[in-house]
KOLPAKE-834881 format. One record per residue (C-alpha): x, y, z; residue in one letter. Coordinates in nm, 4 decimals. Example, Ala and Ser with C-alpha at 12.3 -4.5 7.8 and 13.67 -1.06 7.14 Angstrom:
<rs>
{X = 1.2300&Y = -0.4500&Z = 0.7800&r = A} .
{X = 1.3670&Y = -0.1060&Z = 0.7140&r = S} .
</rs>
This chain:
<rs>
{X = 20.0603&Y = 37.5553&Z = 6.0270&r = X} .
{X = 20.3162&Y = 37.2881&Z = 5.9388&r = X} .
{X = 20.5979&Y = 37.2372&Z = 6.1635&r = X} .
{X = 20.8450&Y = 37.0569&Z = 5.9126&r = X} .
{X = 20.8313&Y = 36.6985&Z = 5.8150&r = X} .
{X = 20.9485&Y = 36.3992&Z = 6.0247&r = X} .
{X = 21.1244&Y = 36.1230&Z = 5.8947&r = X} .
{X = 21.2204&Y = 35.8126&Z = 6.0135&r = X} .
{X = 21.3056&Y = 35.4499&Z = 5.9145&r = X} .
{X = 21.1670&Y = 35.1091&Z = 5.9925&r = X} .
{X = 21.3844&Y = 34.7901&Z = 5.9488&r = X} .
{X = 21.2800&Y = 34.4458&Z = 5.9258&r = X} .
{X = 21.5138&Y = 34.1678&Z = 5.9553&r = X} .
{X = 21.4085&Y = 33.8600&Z = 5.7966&r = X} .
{X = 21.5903&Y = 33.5378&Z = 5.9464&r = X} .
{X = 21.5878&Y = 33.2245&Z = 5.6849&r = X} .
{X = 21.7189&Y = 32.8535&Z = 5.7687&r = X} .
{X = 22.0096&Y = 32.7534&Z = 5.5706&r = X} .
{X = 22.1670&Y = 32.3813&Z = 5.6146&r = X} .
{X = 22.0233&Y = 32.2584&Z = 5.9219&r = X} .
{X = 22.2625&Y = 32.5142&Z = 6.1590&r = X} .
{X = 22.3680&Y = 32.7958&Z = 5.9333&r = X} .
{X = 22.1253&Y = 33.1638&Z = 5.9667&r = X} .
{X = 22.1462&Y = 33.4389&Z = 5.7328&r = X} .
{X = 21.9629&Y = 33.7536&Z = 5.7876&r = X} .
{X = 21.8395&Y = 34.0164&Z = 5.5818&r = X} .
{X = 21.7109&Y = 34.3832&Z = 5.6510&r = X} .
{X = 21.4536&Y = 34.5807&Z = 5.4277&r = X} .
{X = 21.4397&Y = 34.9291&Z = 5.5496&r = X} .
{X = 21.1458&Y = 35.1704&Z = 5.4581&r = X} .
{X = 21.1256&Y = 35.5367&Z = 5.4824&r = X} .
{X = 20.8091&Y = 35.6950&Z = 5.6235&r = X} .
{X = 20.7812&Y = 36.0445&Z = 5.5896&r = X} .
{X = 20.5002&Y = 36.1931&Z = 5.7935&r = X} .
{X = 20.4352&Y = 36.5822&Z = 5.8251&r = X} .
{X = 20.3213&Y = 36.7195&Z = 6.1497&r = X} .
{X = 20.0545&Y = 36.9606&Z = 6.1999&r = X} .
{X = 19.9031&Y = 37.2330&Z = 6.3795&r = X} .
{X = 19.5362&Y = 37.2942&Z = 6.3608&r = X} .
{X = 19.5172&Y = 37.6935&Z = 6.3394&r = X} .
{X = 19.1790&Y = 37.7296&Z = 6.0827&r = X} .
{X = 18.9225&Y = 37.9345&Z = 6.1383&r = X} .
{X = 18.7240&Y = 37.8488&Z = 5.8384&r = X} .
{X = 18.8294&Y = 37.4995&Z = 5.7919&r = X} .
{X = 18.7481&Y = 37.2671&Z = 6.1102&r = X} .
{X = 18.9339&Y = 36.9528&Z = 5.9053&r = X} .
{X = 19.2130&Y = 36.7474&Z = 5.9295&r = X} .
{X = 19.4379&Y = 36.5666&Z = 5.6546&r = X} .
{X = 19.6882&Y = 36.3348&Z = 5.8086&r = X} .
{X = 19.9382&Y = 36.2280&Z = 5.5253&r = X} .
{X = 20.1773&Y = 35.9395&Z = 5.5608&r = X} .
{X = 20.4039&Y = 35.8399&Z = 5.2152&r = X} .
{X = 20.7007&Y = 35.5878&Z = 5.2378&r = X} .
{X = 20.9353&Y = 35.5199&Z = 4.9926&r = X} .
{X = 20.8927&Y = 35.1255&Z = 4.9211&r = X} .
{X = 20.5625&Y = 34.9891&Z = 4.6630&r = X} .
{X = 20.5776&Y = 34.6620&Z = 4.7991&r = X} .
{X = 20.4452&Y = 34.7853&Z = 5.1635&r = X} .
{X = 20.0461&Y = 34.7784&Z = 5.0855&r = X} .
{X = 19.9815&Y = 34.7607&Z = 5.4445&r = X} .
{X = 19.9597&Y = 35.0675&Z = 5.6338&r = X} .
{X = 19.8672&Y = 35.1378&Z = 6.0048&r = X} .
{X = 19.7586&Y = 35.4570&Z = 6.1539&r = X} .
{X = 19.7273&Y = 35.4609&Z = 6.5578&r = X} .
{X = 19.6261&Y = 35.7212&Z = 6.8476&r = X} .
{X = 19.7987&Y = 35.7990&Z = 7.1139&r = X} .
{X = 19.5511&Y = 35.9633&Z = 7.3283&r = X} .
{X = 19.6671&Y = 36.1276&Z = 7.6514&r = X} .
{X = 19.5491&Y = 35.8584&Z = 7.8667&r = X} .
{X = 19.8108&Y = 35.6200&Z = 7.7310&r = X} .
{X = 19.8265&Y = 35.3525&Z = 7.4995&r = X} .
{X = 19.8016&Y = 35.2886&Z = 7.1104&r = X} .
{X = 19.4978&Y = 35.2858&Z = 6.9446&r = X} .
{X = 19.4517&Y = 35.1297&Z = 6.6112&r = X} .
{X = 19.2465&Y = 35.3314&Z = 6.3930&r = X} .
{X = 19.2946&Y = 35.2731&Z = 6.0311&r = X} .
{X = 19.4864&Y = 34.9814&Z = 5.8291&r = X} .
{X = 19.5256&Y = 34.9166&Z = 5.5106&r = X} .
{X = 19.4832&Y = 34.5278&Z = 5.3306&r = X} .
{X = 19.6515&Y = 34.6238&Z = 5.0366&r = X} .
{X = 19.6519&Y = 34.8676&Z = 4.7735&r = X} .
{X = 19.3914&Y = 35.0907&Z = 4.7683&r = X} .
{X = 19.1966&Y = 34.8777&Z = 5.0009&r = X} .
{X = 19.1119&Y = 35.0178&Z = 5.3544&r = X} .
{X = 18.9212&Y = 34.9541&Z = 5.6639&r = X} .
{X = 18.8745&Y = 35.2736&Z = 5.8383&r = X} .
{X = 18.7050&Y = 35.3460&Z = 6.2168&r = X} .
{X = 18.4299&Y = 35.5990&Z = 6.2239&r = X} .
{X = 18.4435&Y = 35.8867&Z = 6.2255&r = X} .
{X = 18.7085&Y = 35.8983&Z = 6.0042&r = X} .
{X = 18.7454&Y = 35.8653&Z = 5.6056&r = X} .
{X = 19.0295&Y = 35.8124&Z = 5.3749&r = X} .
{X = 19.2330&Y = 35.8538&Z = 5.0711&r = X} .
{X = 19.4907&Y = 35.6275&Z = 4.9037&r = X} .
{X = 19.7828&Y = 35.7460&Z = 5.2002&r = X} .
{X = 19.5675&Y = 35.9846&Z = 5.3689&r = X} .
{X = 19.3022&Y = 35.9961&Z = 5.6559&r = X} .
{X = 19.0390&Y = 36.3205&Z = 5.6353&r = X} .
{X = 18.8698&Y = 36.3502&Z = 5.9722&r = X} .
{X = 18.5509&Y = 36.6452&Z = 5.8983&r = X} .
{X = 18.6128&Y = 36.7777&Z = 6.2258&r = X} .
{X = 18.8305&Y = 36.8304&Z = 6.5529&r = X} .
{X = 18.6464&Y = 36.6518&Z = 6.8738&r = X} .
{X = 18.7354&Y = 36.5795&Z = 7.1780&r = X} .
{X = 18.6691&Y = 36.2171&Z = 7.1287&r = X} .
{X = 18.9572&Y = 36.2013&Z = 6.8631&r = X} .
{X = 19.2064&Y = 36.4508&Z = 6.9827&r = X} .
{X = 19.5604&Y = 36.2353&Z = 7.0172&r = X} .
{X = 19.9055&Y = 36.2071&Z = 6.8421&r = X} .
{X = 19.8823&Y = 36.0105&Z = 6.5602&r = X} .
{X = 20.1437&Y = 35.7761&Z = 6.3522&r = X} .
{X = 20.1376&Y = 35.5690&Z = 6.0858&r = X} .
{X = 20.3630&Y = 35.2392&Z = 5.9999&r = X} .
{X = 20.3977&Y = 35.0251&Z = 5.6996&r = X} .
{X = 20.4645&Y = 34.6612&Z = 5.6425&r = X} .
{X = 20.5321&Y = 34.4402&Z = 5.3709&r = X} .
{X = 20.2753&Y = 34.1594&Z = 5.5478&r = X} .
{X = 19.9970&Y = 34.1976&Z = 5.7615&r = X} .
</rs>
């Protein structure tokens, strides 16, 4: 049953060399818009985790796990369009990961992130 969507921004601020002692900076900010879920199927043990952001020149997209335990967990990144390298047992779709079932072994919170490099 969906909760209502999250949204949040991610800045990057670029810092170039101008003159020998001068810095400028720039910021690129990029939405990411990623719907929460609850898992309440009877019929239906899978899971589609969706991630969009607003910003075609981010290819690269992360997905980690936050398992109880602690820590981050990559599980699925992105080189560049289209082009994925996923951890088993999971799957994807363009800016999408389909699990086919609920285990124990993958239960965590999960969040994705985008950059414009890798």
């Amino acid at each position: 049953a969906p909760l209502g969507d999250v949204s949040f921004t991610t800045c990057t601020t670029c810092f170039y060399d101008i003159f020998l002692s001068r810095v400028a900076a720039s910021s690129v900010c990029v939405e990411i818009l990623q719907p929460p879920f609850a898992i309440s199927r009877e019929n239906d043990p899978s899971v589609t985790l969706t991630c969009e952001q607003d910003d075609d020149q981010h290819y690269y997209m992360y997905w980690y796990r936050r398992r109880s335990s602690g820590g981050l967990q990559l599980v699925a990144l992105s080189h560049g369009k289209d082009t994925w390298d996923v951890e088993p047992p999971f799957n994807k779709s363009r800016f999408a990961m389909r699990r086919p079932a609920v285990l124990n072994s993958t239960l965590g919170v999960y969040f994705c992130s985008v950059s414009e490099t890798q």
